[in-house]
C-alpha positions in Angstrom: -131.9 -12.5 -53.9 -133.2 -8.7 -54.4 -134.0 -9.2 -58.0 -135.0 -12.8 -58.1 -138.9 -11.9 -58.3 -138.6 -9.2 -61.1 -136.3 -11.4 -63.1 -138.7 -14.5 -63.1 -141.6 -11.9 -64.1 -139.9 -10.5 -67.0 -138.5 -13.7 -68.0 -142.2 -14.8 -68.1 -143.1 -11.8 -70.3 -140.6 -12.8 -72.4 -141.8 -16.6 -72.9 -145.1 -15.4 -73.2 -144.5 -13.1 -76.1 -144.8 -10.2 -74.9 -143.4 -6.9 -76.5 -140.3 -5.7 -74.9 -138.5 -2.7 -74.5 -134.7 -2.6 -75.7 -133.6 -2.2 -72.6 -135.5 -5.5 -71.2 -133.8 -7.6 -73.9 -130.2 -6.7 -73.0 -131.6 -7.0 -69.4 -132.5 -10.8 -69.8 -129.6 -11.2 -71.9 -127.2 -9.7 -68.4 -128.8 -12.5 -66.8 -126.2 -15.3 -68.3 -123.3 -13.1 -66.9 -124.4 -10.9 -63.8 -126.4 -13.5 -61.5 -127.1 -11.0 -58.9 -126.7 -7.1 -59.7 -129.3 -5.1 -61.4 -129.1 -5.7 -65.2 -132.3 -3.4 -66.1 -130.1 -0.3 -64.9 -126.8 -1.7 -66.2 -129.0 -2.2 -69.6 -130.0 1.4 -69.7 -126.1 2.3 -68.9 -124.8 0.6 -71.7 -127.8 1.7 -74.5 -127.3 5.5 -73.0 -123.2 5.1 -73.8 -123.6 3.9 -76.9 -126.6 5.6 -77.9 -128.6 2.5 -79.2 -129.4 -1.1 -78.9 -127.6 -1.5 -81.9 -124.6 0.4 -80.5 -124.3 -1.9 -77.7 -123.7 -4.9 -80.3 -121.6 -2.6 -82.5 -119.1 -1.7 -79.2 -115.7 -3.4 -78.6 -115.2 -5.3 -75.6 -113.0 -2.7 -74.4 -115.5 0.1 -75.0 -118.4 -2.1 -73.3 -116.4 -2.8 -70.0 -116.1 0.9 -69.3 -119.6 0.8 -68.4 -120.4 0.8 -64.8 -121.4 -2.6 -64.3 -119.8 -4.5 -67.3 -117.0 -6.6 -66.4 -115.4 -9.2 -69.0 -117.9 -11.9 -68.8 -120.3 -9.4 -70.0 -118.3 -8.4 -72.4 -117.6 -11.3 -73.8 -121.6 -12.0 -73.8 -122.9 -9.3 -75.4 -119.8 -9.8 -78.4 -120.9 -13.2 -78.9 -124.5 -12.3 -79.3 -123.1 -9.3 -82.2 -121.2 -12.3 -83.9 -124.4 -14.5 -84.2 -126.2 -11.8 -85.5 -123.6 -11.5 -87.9 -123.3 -15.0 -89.1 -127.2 -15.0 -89.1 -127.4 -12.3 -91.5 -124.8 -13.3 -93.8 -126.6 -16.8 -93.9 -129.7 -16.0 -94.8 -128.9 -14.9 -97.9 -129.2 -16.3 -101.0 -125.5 -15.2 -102.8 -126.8 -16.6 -106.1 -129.0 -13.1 -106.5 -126.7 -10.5 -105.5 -126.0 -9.1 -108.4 -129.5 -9.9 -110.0 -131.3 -7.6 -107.0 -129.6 -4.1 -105.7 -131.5 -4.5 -102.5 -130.3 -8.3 -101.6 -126.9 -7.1 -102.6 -127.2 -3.9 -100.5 -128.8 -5.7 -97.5 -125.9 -8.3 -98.0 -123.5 -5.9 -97.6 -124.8 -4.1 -94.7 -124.3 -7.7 -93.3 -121.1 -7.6 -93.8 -120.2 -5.0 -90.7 -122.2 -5.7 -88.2 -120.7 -5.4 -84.9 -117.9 -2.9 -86.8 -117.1 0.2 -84.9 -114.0 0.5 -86.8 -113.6 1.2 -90.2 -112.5 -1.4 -93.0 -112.6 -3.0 -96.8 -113.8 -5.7 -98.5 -113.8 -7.0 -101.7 -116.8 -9.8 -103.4 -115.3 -11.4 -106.2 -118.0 -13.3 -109.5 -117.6 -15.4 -111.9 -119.0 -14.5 -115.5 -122.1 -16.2 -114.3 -122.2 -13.9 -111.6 -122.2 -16.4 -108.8 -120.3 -15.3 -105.7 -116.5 -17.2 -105.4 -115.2 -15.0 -102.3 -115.4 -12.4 -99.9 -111.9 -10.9 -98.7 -111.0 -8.7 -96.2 -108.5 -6.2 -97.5 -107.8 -4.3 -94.2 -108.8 -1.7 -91.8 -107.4 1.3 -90.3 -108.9 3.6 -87.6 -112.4 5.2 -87.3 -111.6 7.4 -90.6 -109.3 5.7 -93.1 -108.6 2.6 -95.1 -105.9 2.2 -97.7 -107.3 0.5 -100.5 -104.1 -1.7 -102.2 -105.0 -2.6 -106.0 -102.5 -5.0 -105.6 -103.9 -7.3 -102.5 -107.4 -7.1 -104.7 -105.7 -8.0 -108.2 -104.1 -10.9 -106.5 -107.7 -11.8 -105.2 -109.2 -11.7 -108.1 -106.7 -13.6 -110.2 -106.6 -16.2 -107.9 -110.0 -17.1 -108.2 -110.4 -16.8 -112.1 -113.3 -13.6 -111.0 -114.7 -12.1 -114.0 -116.3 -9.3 -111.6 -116.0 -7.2 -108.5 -117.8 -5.3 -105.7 -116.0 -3.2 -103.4 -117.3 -2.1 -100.3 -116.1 -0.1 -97.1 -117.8 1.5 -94.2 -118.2 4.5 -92.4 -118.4 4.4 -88.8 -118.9 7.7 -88.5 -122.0 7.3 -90.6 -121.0 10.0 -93.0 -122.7 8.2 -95.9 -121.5 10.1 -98.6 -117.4 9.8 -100.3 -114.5 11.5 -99.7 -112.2 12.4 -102.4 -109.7 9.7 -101.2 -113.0 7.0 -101.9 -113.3 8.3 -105.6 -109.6 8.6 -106.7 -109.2 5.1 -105.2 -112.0 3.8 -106.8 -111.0 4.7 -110.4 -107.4 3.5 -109.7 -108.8 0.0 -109.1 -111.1 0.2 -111.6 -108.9 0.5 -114.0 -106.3 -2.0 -112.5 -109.1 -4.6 -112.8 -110.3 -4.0 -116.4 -106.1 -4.3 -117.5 -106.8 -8.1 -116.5 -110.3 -8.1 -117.7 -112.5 -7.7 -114.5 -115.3 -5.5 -114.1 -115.7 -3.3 -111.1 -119.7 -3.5 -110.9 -119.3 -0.9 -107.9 -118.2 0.6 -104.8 -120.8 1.0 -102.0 -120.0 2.8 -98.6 -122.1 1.2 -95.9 -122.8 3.5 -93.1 -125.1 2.3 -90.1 -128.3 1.1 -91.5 -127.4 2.9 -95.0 -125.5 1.3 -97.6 -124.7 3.6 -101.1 -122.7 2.9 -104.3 -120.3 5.7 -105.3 -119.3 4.5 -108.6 -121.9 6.9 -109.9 -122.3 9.1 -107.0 -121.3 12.0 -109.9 -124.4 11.0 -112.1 -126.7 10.3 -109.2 -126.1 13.8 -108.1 -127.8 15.2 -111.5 -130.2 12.6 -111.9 -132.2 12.3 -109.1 -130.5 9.4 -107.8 -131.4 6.9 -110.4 -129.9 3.5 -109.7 -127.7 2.2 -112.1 -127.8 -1.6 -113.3 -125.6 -4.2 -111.7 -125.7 -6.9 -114.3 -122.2 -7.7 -115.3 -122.7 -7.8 -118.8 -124.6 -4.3 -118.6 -121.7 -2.7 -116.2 -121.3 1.3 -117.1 -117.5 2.5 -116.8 -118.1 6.1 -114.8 -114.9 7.2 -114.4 -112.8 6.9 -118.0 
């Protein structure tokens, strides 16, 4: 085959530990499902549509397969590879510190949406020892809106006795700031929780490689963005 010696050569860099490009890594990765096209230019098709090598693992299946080259296999492939990452990063985490360290928790979160090119909610519900019980899912909508229900996250957090929350939702568009819609609903559930005595620690809006809480997005404007504290027994009510 045509490509047969270039492929053994960068396979080769590869073992050998060699730096690659971006493009070389998704190229070797092609390898599993393309056997005989050109995966180095089908690699720079896909990282010029989506802008990144991170955007190739962030783009649906349907997305991917509009690229010149990319049939299902691929597809397939290169979602599987985002969903590994994902379970990677969630797992090498230690849960027991989140809300003892603002950057675990933050990196944490990030976590949370990788491979997300759609917008959507979740909710991380403590105990009073501030150990993690659960993560829920609490929807998604399109590339710009999520309906945050109080309800759906009471009924989480009653359900597993939580004595504190963290809500989180990203931004596809990576606009990293909140919408009005992100502050009303945060002070809604806010104070749904505290009527059955759980505290919302925060809100954060995760956009790309960005991750911000908006619980005191009003202070942090005037004060030079000074991170609050996350300890539960320390929590600030912002919005009262």
């Amino acid at each position: 085959m045509i490509h047969d010696g270039h492929r053994e050569r960068i396979r080769k860099k590869f073992m050998n530990g060699d730096s690659l490009e971006d493009h070389e890594i998704l190229e070797i990765l092609l390898f599993s499902s393309i056997p005989r096209a050109n995966t180095n230019e089908i690699a720079h098709h896909l990282i010029k549509r989506f802008g990144s090598f991170r955007g190739v693992f962030d783009a649906n299946a349907t997305s991917l397969q509009e690229v010149d080259g990319v049939g299902p296999s691929s597809a397939v492939l290169i979602r599987l590879v985002s969903e590994c990452i994902y379970r990677y990063s969630l797992q090498r985490q230690d849960t027991r510190d989140l809300l003892n360290n603002r950057e675990v928790l933050q990196e944490y979160l990030r976590a949370l949406f990788i491979g997300c090119d759609y917008e959507k909610a979740m909710v991380l519900l403590f105990n009073a020892s501030g150990r993690l019980l659960e993560t829920c899912e609490l929807g998604d909508g399109d590339v710009n809106l999520v309906h945050l229900s109080p309800r759906q996250i009471l009924t989480a957090a009653a359900r597993v006795n939580a004595s504190a929350a963290v809500l989180v939702h990203n931004h596809p568009d990576g606009v990293l700031y909140p919408s009005d819609e992100d502050l009303a609903s945060t002070l809604q559930i806010s104070q749904a929780l505290s009527a059955i005595h759980v505290t919302l620690i925060d809100h954060f809006i995760v956009a790309g490689d960005q991750c911000r809480p908006i619980l005191y997005h009003r202070e942090e404007a005037s004060s030079a963005e000074q991170a609050p504290s996350l300890s539960l027994h320390n929590s600030r009510k912002k919005f009262t």
